[in-house]
C-alpha positions in Angstrom: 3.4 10.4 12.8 2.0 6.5 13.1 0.5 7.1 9.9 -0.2 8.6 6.8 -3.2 10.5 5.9 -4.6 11.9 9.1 -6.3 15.0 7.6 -9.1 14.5 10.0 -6.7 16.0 12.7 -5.1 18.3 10.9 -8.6 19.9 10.1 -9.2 20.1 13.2 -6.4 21.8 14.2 -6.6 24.5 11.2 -10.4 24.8 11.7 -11.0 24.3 8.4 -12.5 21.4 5.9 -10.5 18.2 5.2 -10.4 19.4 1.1 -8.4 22.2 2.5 -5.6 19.7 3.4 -3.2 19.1 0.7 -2.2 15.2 1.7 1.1 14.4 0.5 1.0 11.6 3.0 -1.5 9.7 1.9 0.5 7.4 -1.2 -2.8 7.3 -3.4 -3.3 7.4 -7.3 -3.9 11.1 -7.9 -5.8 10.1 -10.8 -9.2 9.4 -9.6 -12.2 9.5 -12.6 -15.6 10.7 -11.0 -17.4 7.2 -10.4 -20.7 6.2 -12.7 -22.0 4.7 -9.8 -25.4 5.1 -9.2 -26.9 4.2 -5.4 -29.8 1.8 -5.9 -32.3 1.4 -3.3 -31.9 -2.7 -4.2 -28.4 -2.6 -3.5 -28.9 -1.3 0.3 -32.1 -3.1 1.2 -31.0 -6.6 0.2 -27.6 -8.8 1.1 -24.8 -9.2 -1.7 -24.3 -12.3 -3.4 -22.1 -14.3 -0.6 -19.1 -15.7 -2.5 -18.9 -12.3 -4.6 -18.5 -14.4 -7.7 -18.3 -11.4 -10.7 -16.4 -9.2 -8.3 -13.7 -12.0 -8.0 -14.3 -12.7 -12.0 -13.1 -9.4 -12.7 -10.2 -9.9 -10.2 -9.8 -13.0 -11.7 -9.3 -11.3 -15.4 -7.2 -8.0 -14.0 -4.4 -10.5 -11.7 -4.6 -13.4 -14.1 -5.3 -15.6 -11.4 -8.1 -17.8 -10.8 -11.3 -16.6 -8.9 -10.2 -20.5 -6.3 -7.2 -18.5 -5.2 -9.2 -14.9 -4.3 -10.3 -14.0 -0.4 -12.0 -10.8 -0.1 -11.6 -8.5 3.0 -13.2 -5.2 4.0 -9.9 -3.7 3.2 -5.6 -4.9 3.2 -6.0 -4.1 6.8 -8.4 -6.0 7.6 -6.8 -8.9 5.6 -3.5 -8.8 7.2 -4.8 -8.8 10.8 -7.1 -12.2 9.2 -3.9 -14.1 7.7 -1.8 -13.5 10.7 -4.8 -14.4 13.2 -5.0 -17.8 11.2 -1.3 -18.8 10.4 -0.6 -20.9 14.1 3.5 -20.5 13.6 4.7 -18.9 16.3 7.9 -16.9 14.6 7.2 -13.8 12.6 10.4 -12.0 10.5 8.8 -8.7 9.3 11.7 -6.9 6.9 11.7 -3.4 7.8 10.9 -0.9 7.6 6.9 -1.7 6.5 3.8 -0.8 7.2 3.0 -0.7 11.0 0.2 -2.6 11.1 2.1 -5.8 10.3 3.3 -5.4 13.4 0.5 -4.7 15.2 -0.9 -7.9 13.6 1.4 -9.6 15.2 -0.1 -10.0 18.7 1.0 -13.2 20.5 3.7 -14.1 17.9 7.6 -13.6 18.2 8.6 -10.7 16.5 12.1 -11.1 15.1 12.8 -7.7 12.8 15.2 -7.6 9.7 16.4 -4.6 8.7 16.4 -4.5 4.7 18.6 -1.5 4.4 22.0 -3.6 5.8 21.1 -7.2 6.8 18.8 -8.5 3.5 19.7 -12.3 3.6 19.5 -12.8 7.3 18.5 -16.5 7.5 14.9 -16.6 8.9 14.4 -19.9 11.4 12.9 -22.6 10.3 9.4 -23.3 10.1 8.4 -19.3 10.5 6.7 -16.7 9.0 8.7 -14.2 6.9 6.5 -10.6 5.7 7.8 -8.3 3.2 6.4 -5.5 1.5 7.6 -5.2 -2.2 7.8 -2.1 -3.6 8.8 -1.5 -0.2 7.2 1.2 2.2 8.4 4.1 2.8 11.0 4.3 0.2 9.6 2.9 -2.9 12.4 0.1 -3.8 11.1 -2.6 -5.8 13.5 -5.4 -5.2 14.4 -9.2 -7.2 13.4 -12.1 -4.2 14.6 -14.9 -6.5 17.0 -15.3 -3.4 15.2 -14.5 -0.9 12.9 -17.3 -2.0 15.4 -20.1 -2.2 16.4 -19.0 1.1 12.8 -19.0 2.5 12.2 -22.3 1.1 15.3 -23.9 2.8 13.6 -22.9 5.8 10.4 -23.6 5.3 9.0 -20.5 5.5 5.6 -19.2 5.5 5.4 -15.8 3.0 3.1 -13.0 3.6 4.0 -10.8 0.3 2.3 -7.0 0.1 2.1 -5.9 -3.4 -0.2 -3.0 -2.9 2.0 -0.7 -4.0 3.1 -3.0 -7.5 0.9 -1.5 -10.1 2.2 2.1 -10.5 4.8 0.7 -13.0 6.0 -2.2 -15.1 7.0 -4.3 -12.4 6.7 -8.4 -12.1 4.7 -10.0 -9.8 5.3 -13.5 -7.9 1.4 -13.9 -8.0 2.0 -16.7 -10.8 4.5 -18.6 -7.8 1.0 -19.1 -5.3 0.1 -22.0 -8.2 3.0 -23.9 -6.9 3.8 -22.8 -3.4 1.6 -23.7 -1.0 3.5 -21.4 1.8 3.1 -18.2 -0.6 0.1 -15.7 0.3 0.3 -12.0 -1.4 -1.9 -9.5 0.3 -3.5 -6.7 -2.3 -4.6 -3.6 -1.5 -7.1 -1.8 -3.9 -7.0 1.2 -2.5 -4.0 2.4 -3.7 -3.8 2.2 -7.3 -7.5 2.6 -8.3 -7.8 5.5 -6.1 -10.5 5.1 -3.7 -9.3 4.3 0.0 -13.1 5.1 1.1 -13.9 1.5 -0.5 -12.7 -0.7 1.6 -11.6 -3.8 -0.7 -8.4 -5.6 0.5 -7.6 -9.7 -0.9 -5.4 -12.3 -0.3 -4.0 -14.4 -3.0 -2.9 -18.0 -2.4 -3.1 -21.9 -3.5 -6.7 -23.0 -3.4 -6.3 -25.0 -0.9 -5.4 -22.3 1.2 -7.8 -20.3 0.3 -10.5 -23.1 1.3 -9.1 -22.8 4.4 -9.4 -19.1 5.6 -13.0 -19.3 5.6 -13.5 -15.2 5.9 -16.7 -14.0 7.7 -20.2 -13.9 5.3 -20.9 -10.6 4.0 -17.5 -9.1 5.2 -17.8 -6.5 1.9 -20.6 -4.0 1.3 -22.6 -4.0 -1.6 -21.6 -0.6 -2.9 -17.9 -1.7 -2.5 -18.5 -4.3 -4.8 -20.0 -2.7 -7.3 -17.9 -0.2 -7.4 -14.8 -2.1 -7.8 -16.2 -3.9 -10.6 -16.9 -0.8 -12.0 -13.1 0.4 -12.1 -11.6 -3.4 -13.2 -13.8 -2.9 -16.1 -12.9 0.5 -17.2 -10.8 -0.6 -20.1 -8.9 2.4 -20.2 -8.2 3.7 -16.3 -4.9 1.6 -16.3 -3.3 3.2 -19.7 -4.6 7.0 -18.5 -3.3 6.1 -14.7 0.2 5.1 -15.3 0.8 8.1 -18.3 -0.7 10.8 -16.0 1.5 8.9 -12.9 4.9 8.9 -15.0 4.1 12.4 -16.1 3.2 13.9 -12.0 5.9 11.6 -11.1 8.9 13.5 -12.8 7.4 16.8 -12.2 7.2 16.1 -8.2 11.1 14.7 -8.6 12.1 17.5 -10.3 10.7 20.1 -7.4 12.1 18.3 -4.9 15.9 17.9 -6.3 15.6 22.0 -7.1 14.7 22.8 -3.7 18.2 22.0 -2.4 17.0 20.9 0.8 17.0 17.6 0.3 21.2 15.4 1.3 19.5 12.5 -0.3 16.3 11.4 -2.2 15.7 8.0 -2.7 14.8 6.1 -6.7 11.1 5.3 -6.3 9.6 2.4 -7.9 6.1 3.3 -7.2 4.4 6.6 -6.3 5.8 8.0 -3.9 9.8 9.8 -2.7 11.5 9.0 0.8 13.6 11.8 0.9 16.3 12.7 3.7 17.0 16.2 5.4 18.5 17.9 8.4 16.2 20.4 7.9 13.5 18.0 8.4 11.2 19.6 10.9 11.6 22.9 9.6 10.5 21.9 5.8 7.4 19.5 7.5 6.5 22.4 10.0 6.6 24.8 7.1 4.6 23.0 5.1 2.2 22.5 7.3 1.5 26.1 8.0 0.0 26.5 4.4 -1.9 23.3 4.9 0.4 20.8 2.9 0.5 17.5 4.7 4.0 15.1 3.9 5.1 12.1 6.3 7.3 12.3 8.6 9.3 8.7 9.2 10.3 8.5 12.7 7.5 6.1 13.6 9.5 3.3 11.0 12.3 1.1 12.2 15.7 2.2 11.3 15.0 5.8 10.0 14.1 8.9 12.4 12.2 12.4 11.4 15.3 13.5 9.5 13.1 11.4 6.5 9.8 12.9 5.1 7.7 11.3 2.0 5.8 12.6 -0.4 3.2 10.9 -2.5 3.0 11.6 -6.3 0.3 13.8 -6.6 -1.4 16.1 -9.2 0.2 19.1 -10.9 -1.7 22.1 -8.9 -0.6 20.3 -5.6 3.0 19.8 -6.9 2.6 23.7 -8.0 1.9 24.3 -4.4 4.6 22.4 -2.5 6.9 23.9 -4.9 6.4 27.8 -3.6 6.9 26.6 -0.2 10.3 24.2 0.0 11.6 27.1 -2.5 10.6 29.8 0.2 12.7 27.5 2.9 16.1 28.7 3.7 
């Protein structure tokens, strides 16, 4: 499995609607209000407001950052593929395991890889780009980089920061280090924590300067996207209900797994979603899958194989679900 979240072909294969997938692949909020949003004929007829400037205000309040150090992309993707098809070094160190489409990204570029799990303080070359996704992907580790930065300042390094996955818990960010480091940009997904991977929102947060620089097409965001995003920043209470509802699904999908006894190893999670390990891997995934419950399998990251599944946090009927089945697996 490349990715998470491919319903659309497991749909296909069951012959059924997409609704009728369970998607424990797919790491997003389970708590997802029904949008407010109403479709205006105005907002499809005419162009958006070019610089986005009170979707970025909002930004600007939620991050504590200011709206100079905001680019907007039509999703994280899309914002990766943009920063690493502008930054000229030719060196890329990607810590991994991550998200493949870093590495995808990466077309033209050297691709050194760093394995997290045994080799952390590797020293990067001078003068290269260094990419590292914190809480990581797949297994949810949320780690300290004061050490990683000195190092990647001794060599001059270029940092491309992913902190899509930061706002599940209580966690620091380094966005307030982008003031004064010039080499820092943090890529944010929106996706993820606000629940709605159909908008397609993505940003990159650096110096101004930097941001001045980028110069990201015109009209690269709809005008529904917009306004819906603006619409969740400005709920005032979709954090607080979010992370209590997350914590509570959270322990409840911990507790399912570590009572199924099929799992030599389940890894602490510092966002929403468990890396677990298993020789009886295929046999738990393919089992699942016959009552139309979706996980990851991790083959497809560096360093782990399909003995590794992960499940995203998800709500308590799902959970409910997945727990009939691992405790029908001998």
């Amino acid at each position: 499995m490349k990715h998470g979240a491919d319903i659309y072909r497991y749909a296909s294969l069951f012959q059924c609607k997409e609704e009728k997938i369970i998607d424990f692949s797919s790491n997003i909020n389970a708590y997802h209000p029904k949008s407010t949003l109403n479709i205006k004929n105005e907002m499809l007829v005419r162009y958006a407001e070019p610089s986005y400037k009170a979707l970025k205000k909002e930004i600007s309040k939620k991050y504590h950052i200011k709206k100079s150090q905001i680019s907007l992309h039509n999703g994280a993707s899309s914002a990766i593929f943009f920063l690493l098809s502008f930054l000229k070094e030719r060196s890329v160190y990607l810590y991994a395991p991550l998200y493949g489409e870093y590495e995808k990204a990466c077309s033209g570029k050297d691709i050194i890889k760093i394995n997290r799990f045994s080799n952390l303080y590797e020293k990067p070359e001078k003068n290269s780009i260094i990419v590292f996704v914190n809480p990581s992907t797949p297994e949810a580790k949320y780690y300290d980089l004061k050490k990683l930065f000195i190092l990647w300042k001794e060599q001059n390094c270029t940092i491309i920061l992913d902190e899509s996955f930061l706002e599940f818990e209580d966690l620091p960010s380094y966005r307030d280090k982008i003031n004064h480091n010039k080499n820092l940009y943090i890529i944010q997904s929106f996706s993820k924590f606000y629940s709605c991977a159909g908008i397609r929102i993505g940003a990159i947060f650096s110096h101004k300067i930097n941001i001045q620089q980028l110069k990201t097409p015109l009209w690269n965001l709809s005008s529904y996207d917009v306004e819906f995003l603006k619409q969740r920043l400005q709920d005032k209470s979709f954090t607080k209900k979010s992370k209590k509802l997350h914590y509570k699904n959270k322990e409840n999908l911990l507790k399912i797994l570590k009572k199924s006894n099929l799992f030599e190893k389940i890894y602490p999670s510092d966002s929403n979603f468990y890396l677990c390990k298993s020789s009886k891997a295929d046999k738990i995934f393919a089992m699942l899958l016959r009552k139309k419950i979706l996980t990851r399998t991790c083959g497809s990251f560096d360093y782990l194989s399909n003995d590794y599944l992960r499940f995203a946090v998800k709500d308590k009927k799902a959970h409910s679900l997945l727990k009939e089945v691992l405790n029908a697996i001998t």
